[in-house]
N, CA, C and O atoms as a printed pandas DataFrame, in Angstrom:
     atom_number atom_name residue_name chain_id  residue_number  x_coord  y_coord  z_coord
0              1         N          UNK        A               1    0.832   -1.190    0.000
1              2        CA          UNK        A               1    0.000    0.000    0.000
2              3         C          UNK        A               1    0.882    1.261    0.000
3              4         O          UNK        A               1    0.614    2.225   -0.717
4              5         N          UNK        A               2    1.868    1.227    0.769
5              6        CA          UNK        A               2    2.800    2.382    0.888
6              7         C          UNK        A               2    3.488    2.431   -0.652
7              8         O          UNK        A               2    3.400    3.501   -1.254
8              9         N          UNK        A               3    4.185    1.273   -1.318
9             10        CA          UNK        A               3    4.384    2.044   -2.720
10            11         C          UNK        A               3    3.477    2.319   -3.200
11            12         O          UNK        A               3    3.783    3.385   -3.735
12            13         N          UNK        A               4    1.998    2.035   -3.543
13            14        CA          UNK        A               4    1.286    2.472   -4.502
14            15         C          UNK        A               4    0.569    4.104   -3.876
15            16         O          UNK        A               4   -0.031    4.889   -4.610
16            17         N          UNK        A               5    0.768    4.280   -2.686
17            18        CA          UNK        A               5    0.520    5.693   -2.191
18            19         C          UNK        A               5    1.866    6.595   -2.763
19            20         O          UNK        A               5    1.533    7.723   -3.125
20            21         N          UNK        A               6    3.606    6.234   -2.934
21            22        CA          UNK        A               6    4.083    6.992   -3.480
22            23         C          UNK        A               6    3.963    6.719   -4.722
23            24         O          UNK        A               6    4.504    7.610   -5.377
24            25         N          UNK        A               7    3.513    5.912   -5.374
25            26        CA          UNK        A               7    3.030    6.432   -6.853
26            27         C          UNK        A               7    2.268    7.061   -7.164
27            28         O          UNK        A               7    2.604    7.746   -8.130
28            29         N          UNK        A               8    1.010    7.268   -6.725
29            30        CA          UNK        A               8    0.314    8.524   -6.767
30            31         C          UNK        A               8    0.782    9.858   -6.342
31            32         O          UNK        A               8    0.434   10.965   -6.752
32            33         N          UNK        A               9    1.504    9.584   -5.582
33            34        CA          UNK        A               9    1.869   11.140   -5.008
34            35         C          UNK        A               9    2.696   11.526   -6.121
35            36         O          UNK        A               9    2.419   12.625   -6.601
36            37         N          UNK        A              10    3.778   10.797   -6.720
37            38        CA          UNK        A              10    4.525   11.266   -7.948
38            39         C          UNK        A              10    3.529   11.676   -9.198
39            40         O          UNK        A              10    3.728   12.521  -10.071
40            41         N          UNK        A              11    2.287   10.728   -8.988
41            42        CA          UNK        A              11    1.350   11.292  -10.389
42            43         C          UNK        A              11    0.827   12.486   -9.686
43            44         O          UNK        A              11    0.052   13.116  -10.407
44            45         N          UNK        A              12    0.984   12.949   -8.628
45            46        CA          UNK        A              12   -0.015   14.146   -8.531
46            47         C          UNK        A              12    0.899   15.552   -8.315
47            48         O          UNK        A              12    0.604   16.747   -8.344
48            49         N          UNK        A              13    2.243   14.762   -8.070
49            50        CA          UNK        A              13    3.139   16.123   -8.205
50            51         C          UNK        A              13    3.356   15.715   -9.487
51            52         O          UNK        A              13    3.421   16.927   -9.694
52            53         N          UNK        A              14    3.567   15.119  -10.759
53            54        CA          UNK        A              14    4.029   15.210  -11.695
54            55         C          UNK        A              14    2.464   16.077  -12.570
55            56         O          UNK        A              14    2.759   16.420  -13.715
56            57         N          UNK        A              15    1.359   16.334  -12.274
57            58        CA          UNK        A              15    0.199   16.721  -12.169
58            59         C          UNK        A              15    0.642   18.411  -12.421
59            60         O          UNK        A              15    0.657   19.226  -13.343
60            61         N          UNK        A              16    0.974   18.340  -10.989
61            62        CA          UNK        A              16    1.611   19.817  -10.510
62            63         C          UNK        A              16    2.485   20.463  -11.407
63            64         O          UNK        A              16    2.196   21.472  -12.050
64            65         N          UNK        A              17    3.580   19.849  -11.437
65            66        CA          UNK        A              17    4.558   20.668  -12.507
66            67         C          UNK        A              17    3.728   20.657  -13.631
67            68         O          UNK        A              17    3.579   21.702  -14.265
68            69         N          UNK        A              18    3.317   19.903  -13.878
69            70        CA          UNK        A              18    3.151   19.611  -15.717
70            71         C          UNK        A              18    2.523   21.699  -15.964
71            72         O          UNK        A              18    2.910   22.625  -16.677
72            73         N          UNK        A              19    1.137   21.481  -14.618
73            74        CA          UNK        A              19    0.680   22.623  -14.642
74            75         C          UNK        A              19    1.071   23.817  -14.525
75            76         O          UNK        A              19    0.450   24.814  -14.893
76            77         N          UNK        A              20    2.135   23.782  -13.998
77            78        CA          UNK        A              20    3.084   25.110  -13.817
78            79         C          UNK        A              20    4.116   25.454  -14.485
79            80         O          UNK        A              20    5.057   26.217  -14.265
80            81         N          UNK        A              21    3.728   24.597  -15.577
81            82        CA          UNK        A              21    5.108   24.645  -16.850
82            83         C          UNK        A              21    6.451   23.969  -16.687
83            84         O          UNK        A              21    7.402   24.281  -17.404
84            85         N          UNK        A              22    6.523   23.139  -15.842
85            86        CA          UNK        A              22    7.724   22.411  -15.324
86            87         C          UNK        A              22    8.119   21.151  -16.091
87            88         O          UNK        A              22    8.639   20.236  -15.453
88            89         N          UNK        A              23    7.905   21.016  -17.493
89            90        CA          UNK        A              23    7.452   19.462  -18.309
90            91         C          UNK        A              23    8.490   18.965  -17.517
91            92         O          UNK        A              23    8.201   18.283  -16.534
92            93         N          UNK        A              24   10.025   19.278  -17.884
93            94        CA          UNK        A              24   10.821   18.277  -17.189
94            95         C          UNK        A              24   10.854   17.757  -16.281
95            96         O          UNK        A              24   11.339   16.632  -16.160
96            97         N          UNK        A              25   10.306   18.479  -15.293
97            98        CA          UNK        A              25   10.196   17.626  -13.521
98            99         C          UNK        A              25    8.405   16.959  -14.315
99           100         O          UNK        A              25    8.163   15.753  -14.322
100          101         N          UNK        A              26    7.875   17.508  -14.618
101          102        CA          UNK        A              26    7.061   16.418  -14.734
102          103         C          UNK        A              26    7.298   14.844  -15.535
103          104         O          UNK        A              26    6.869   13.725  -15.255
104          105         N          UNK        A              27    7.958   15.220  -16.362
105          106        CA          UNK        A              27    8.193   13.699  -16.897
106          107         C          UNK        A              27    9.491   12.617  -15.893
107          108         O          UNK        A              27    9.763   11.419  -15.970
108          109         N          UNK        A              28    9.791   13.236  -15.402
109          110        CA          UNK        A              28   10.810   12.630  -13.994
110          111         C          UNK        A              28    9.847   12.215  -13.063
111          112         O          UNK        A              28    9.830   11.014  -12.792
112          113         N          UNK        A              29    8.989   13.009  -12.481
113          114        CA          UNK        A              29    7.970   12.714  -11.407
114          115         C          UNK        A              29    6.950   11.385  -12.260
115          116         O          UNK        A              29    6.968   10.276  -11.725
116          117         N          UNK        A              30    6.293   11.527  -13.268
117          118        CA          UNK        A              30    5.860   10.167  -14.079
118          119         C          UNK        A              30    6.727    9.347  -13.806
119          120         O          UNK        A              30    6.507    8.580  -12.868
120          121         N          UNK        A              31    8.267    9.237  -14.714
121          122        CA          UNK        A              31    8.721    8.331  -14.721
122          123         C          UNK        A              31    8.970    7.474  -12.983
123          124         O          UNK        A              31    8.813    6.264  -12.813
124          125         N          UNK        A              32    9.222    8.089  -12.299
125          126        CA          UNK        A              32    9.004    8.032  -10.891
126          127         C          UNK        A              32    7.791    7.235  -10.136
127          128         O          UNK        A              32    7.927    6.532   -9.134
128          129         N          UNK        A              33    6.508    7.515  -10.874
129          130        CA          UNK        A              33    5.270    7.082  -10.542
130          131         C          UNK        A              33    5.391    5.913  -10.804
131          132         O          UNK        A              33    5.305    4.923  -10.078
132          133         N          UNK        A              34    5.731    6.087  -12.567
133          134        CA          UNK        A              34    5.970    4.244  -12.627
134          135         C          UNK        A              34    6.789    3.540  -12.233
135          136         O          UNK        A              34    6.407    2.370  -12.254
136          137         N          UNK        A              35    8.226    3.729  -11.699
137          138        CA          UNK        A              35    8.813    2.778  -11.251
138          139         C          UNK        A              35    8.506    2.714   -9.358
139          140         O          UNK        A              35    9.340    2.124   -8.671
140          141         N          UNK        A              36    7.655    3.163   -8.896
141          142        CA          UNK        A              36    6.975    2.919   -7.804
142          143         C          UNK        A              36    5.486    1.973   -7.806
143          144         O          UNK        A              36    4.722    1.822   -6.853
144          145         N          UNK        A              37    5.328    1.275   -9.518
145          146        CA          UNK        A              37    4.560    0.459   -9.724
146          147         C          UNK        A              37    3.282    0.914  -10.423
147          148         O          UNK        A              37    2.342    0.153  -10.652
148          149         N          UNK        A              38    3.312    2.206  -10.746
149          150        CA          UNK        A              38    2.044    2.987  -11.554
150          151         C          UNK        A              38    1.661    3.004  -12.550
151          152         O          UNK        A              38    1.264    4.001  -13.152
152          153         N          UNK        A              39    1.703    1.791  -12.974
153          154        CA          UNK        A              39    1.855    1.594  -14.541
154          155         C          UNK        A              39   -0.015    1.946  -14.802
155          156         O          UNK        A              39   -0.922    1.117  -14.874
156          157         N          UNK        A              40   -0.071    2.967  -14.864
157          158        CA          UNK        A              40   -1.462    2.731  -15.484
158          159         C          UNK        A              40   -2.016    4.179  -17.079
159          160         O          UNK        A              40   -1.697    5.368  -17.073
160          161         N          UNK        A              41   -2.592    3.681  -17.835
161          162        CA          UNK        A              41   -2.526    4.930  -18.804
162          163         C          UNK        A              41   -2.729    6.445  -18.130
163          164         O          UNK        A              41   -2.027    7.386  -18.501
164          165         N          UNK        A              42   -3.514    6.555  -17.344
165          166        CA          UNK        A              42   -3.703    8.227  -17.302
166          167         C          UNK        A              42   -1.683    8.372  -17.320
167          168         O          UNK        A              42   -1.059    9.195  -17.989
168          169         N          UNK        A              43   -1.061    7.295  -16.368
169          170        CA          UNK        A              43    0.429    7.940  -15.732
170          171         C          UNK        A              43    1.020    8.465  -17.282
171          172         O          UNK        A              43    1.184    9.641  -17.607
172          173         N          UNK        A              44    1.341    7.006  -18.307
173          174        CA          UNK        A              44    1.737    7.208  -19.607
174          175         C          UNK        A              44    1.109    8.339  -20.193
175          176         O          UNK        A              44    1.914    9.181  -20.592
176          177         N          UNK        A              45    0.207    8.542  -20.321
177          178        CA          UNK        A              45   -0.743    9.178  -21.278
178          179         C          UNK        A              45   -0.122   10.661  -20.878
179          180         O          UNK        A              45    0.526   11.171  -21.792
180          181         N          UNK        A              46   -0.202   11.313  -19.844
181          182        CA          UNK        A              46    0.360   12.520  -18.954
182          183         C          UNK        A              46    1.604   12.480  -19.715
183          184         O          UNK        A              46    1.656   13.053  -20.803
184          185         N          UNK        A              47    3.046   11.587  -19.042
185          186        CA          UNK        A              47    3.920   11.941  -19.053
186          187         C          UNK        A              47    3.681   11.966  -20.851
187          188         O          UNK        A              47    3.285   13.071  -21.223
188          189         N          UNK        A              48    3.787   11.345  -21.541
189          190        CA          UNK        A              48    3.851   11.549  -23.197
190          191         C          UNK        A              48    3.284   12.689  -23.298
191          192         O          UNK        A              48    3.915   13.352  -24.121
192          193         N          UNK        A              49    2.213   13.393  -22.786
193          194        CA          UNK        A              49    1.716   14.684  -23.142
194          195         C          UNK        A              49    2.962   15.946  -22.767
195          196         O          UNK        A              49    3.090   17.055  -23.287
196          197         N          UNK        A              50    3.696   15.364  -21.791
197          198        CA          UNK        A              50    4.636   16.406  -21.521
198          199         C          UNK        A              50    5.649   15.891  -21.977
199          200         O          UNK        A              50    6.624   16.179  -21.283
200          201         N          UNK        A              51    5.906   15.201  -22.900
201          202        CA          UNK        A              51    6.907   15.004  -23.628
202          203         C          UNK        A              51    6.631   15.466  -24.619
203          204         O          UNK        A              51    7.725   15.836  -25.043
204          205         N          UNK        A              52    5.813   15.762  -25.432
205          206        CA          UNK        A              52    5.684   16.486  -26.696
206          207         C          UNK        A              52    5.318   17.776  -26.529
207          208         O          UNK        A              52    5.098   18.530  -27.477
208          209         N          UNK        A              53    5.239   18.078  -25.418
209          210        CA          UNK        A              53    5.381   19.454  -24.798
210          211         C          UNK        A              53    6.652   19.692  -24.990
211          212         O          UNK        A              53    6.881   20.885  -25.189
212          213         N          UNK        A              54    7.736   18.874  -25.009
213          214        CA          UNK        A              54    9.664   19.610  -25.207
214          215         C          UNK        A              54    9.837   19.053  -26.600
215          216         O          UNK        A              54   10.947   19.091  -27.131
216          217         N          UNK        A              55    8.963   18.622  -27.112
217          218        CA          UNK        A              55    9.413   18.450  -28.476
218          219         C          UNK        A              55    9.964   17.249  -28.684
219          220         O          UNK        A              55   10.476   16.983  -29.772
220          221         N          UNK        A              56    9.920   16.193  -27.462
221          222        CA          UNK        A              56   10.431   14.825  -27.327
222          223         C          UNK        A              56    9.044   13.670  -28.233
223          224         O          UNK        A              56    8.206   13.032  -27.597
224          225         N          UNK        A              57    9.128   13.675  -29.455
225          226        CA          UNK        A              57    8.175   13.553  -29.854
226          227         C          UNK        A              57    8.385   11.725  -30.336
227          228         O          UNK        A              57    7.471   10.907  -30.229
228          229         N          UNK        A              58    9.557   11.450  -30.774
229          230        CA          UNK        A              58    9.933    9.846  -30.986
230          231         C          UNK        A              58    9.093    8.879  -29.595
231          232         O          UNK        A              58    8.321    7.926  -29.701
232          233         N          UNK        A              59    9.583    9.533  -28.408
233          234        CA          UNK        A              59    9.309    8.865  -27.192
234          235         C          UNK        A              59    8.053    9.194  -26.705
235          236         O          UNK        A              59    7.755    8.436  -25.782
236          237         N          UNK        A              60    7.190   10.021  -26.952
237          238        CA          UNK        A              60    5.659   10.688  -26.898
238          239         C          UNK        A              60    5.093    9.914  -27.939
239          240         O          UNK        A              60    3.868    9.991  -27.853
240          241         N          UNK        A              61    5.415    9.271  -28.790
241          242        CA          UNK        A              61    4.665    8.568  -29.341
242          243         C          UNK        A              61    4.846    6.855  -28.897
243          244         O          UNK        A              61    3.974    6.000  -29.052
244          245         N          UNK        A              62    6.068    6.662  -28.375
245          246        CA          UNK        A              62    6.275    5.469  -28.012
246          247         C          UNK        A              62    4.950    5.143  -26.910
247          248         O          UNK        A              62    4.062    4.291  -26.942
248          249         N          UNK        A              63    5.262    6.210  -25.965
249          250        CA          UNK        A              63    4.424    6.065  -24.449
250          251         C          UNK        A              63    2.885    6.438  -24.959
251          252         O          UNK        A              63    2.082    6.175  -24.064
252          253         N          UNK        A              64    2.501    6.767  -25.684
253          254        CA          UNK        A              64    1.563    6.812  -26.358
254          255         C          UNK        A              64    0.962    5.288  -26.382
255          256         O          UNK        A              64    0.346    4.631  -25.542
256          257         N          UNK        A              65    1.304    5.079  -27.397
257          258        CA          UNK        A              65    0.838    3.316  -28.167
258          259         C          UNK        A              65    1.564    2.744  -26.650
259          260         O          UNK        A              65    1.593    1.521  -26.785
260          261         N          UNK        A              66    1.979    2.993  -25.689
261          262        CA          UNK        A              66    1.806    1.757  -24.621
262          263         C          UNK        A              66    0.483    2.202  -23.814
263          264         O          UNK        A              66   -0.164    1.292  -23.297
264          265         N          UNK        A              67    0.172    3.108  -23.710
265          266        CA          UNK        A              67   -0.878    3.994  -23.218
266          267         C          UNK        A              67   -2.326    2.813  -23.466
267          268         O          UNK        A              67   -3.116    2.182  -22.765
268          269         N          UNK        A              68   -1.966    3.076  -25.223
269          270        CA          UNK        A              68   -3.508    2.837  -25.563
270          271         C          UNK        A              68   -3.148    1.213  -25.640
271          272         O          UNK        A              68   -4.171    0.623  -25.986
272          273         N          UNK        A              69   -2.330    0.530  -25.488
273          274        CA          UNK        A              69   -2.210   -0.536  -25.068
274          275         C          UNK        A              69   -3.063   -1.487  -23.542
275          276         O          UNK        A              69   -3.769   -2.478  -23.358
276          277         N          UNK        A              70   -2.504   -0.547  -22.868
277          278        CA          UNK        A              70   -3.328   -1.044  -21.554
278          279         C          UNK        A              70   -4.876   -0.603  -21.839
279          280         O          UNK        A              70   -5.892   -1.208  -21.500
280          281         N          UNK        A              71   -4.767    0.588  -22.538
281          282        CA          UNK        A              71   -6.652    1.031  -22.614
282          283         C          UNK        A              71   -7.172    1.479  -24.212
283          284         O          UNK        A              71   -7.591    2.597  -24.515
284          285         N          UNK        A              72   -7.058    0.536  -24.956
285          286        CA          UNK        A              72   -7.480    0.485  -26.503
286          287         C          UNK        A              72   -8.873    1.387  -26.637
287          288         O          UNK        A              72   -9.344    2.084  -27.536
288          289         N          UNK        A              73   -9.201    1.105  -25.591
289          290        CA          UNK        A              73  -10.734    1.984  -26.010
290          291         C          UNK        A              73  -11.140    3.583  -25.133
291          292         O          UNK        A              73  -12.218    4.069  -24.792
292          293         N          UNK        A              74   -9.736    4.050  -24.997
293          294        CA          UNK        A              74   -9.679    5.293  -23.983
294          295         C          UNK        A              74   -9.901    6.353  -25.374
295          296         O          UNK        A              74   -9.378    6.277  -26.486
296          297         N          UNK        A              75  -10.610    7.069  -24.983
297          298        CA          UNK        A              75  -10.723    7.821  -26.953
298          299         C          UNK        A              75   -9.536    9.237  -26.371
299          300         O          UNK        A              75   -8.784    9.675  -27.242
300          301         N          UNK        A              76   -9.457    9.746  -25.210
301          302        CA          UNK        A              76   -8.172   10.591  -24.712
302          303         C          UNK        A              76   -6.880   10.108  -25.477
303          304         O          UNK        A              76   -6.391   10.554  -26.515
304          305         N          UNK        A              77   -6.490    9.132  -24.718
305          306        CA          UNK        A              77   -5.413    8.500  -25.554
306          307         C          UNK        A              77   -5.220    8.512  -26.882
307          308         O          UNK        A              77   -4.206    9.083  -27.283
308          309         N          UNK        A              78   -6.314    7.771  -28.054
309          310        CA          UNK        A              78   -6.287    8.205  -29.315
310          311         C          UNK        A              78   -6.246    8.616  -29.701
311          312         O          UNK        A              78   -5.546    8.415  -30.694
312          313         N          UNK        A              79   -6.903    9.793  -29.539
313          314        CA          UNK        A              79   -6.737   11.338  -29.904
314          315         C          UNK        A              79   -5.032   12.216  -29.717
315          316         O          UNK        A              79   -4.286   12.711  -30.561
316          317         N          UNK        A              80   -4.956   12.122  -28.603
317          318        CA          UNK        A              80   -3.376   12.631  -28.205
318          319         C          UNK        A              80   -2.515   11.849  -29.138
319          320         O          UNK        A              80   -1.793   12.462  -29.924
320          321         N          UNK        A              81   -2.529   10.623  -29.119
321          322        CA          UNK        A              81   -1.866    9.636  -30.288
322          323         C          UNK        A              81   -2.096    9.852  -31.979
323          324         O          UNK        A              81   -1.308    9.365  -32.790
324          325         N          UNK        A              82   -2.843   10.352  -32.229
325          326        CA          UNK        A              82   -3.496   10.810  -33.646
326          327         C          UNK        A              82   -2.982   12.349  -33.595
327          328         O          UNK        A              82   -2.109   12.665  -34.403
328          329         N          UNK        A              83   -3.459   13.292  -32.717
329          330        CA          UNK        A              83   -3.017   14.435  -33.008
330          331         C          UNK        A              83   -1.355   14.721  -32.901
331          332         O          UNK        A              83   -0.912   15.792  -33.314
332          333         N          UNK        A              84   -0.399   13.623  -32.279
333          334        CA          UNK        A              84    1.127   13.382  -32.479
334          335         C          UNK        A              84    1.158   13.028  -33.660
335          336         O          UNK        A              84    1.534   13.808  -34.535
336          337         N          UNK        A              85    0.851   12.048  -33.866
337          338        CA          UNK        A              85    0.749   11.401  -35.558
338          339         C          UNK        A              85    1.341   12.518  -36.605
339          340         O          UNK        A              85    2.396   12.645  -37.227
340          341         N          UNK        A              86   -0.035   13.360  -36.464
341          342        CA          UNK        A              86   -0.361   14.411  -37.168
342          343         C          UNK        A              86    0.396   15.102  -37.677
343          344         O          UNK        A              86    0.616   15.421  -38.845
344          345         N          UNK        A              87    1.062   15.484  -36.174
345          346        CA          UNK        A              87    1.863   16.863  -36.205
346          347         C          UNK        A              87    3.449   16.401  -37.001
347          348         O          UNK        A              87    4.069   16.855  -37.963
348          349         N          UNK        A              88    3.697   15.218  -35.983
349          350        CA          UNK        A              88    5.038   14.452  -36.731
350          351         C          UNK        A              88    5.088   14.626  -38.282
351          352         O          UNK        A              88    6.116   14.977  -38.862
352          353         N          UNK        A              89    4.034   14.384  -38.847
353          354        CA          UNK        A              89    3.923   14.079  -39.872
354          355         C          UNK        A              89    4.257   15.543  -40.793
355          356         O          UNK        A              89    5.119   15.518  -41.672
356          357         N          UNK        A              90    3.387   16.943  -40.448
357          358        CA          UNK        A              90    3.561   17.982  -40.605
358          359         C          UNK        A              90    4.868   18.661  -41.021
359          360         O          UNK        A              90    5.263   19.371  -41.946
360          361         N          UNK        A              91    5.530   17.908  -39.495
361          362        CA          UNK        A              91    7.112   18.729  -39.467
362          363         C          UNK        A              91    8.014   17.899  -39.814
363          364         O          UNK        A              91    9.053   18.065  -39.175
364          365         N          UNK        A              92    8.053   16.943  -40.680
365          366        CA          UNK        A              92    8.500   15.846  -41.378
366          367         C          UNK        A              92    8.532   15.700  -42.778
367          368         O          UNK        A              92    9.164   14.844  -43.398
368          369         N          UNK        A              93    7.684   16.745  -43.320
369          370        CA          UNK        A              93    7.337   17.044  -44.963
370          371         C          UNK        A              93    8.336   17.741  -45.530
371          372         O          UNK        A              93    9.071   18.628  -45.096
372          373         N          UNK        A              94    8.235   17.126  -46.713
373          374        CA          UNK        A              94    9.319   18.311  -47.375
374          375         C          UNK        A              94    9.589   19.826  -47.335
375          376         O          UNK        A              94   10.560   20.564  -47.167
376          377         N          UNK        A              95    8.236   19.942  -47.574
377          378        CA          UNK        A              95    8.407   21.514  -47.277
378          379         C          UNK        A              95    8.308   21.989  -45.614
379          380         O          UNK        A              95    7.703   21.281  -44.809
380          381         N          UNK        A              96    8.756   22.846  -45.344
381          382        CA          UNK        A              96    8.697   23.147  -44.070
382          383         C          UNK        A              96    7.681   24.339  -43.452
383          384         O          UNK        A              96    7.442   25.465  -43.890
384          385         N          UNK        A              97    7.239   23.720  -42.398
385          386        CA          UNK        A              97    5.937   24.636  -41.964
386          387         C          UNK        A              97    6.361   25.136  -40.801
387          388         O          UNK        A              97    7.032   24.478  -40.006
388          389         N          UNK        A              98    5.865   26.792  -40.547
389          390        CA          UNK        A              98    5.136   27.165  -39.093
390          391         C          UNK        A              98    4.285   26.943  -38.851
391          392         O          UNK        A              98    3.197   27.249  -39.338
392          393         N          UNK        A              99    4.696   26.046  -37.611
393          394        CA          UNK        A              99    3.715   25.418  -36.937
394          395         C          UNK        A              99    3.055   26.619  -35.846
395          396         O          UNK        A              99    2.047   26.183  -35.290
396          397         N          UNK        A             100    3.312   27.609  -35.557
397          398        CA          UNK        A             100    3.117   28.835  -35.127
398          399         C          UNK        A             100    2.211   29.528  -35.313
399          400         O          UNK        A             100    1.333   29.822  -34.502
400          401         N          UNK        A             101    2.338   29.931  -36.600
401          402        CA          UNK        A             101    1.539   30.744  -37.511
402          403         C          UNK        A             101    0.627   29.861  -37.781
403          404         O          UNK        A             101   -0.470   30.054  -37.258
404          405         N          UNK        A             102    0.775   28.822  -38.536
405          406        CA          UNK        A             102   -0.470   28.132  -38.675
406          407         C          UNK        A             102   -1.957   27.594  -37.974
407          408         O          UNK        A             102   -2.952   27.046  -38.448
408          409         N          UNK        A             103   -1.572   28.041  -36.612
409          410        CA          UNK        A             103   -2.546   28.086  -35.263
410          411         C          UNK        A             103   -2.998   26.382  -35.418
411          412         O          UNK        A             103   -4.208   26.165  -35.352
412          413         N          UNK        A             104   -2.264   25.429  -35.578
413          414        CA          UNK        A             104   -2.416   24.149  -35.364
414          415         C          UNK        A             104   -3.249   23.618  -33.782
415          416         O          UNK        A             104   -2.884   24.129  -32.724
416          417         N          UNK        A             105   -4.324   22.606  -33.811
417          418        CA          UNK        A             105   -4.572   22.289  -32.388
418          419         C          UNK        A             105   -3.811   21.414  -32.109
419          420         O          UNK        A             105   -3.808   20.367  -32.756
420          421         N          UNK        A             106   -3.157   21.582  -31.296
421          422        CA          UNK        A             106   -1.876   20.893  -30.975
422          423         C          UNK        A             106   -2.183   20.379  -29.206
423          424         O          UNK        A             106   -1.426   19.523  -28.748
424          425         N          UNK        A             107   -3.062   20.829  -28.499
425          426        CA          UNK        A             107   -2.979   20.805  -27.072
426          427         C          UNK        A             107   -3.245   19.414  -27.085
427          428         O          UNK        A             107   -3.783   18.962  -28.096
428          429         N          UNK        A             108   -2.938   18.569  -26.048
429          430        CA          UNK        A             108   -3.052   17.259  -25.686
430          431         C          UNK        A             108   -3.813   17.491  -24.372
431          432         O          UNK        A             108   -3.746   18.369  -23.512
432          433         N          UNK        A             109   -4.573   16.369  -24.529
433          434        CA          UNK        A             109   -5.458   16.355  -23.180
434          435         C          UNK        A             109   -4.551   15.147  -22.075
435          436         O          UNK        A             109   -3.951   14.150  -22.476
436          437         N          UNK        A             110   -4.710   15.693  -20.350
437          438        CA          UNK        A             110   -3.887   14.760  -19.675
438          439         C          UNK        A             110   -5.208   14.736  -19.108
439          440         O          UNK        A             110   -6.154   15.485  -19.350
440          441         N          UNK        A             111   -5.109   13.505  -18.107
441          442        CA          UNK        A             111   -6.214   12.873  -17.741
442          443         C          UNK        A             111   -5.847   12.678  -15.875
443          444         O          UNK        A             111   -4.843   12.222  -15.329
444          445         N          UNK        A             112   -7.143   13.243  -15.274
445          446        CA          UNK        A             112   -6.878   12.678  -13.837
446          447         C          UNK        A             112   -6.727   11.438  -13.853
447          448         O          UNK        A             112   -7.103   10.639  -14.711
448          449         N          UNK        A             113   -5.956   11.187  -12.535
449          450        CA          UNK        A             113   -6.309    9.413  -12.447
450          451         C          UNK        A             113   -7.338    9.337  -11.322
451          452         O          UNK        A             113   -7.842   10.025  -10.434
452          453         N          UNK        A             114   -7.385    7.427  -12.157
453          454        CA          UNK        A             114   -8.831    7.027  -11.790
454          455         C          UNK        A             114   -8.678    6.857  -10.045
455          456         O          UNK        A             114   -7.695    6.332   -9.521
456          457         N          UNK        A             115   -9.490    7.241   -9.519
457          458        CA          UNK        A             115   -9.551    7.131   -7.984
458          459         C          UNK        A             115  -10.549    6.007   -7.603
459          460         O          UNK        A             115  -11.049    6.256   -6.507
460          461         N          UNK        A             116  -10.856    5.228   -7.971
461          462        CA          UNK        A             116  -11.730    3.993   -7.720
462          463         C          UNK        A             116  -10.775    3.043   -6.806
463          464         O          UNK        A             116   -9.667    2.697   -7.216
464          465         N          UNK        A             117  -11.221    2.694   -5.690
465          466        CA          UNK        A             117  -10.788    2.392   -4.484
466          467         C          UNK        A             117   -9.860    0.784   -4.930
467          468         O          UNK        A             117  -10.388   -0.087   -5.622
468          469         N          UNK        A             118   -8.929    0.711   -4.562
469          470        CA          UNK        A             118   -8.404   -1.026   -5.444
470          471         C          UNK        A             118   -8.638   -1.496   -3.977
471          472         O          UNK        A             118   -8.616   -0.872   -2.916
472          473         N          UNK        A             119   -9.011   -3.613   -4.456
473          474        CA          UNK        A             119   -9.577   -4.267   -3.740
474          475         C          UNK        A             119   -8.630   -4.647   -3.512
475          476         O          UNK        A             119   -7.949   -4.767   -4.531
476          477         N          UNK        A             120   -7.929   -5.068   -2.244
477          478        CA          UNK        A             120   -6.745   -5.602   -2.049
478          479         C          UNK        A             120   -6.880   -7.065   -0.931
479          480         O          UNK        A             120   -7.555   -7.161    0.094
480          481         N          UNK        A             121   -6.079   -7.969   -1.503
481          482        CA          UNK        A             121   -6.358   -9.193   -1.209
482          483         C          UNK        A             121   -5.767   -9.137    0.090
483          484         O          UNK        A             121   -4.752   -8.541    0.450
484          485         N          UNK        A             122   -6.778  -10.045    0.915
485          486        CA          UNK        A             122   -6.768  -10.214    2.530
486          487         C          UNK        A             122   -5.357  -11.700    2.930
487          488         O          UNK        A             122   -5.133  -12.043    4.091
């Protein structure tokens, strides 16, 4: 119980920074969550959102597709995964775009985590 209480606490400070513009401590505080056993999509789904927040976009798509792995039918996930797609794809073309100017929707949605009480064996 005590690791899975500091894994949340890392998802909820990694929560924190993300919100205060801190991507890097936030994707440390994720990565953190999960190796305290947090493997669950909102954690992935977050930290990949703040990874393509620095432009870390190879590995935002990796954590992505593990994302929608554990939750194939999360339409958050897909979307964030499709609108990476997208953009990759954009700034990957021959010709080269502002992505700036072009007022692209680019925001990724992060997701609370689920607070549904886990049943823990007696």
């Amino acid at each position: 119980m005590t690791r899975l209480n500091l894994g949340k606490a890392h998802f909820h400070y990694a929560n924190a920074c993300s919100d205060s513009g801190d991507l890097e401590g936030a994707i440390h505080s994720y990565q953190l969550a999960q190796d305290a056993g947090l493997m669950l999509p909102e954690v992935l789904n977050n930290q990949a959102c703040a990874l393509a927040g620095i432009l870390q976009f190879d590995a935002a798509i990796r954590i992505f597709e593990s994302a929608r792995a554990l939750a194939p039918e999360d339409k958050t996930i897909s979307s964030n995964l499709s609108k990476l797609l997208a953009l990759t794809q954009l700034t990957t073309s021959e010709t080269p775009r502002d992505l700036v100017t072009e007022d692209l929707d680019v925001n990724f949605a992060t997701m609370p985590m689920n607070t549904v009480p886990l049943q823990m064996a007696a």
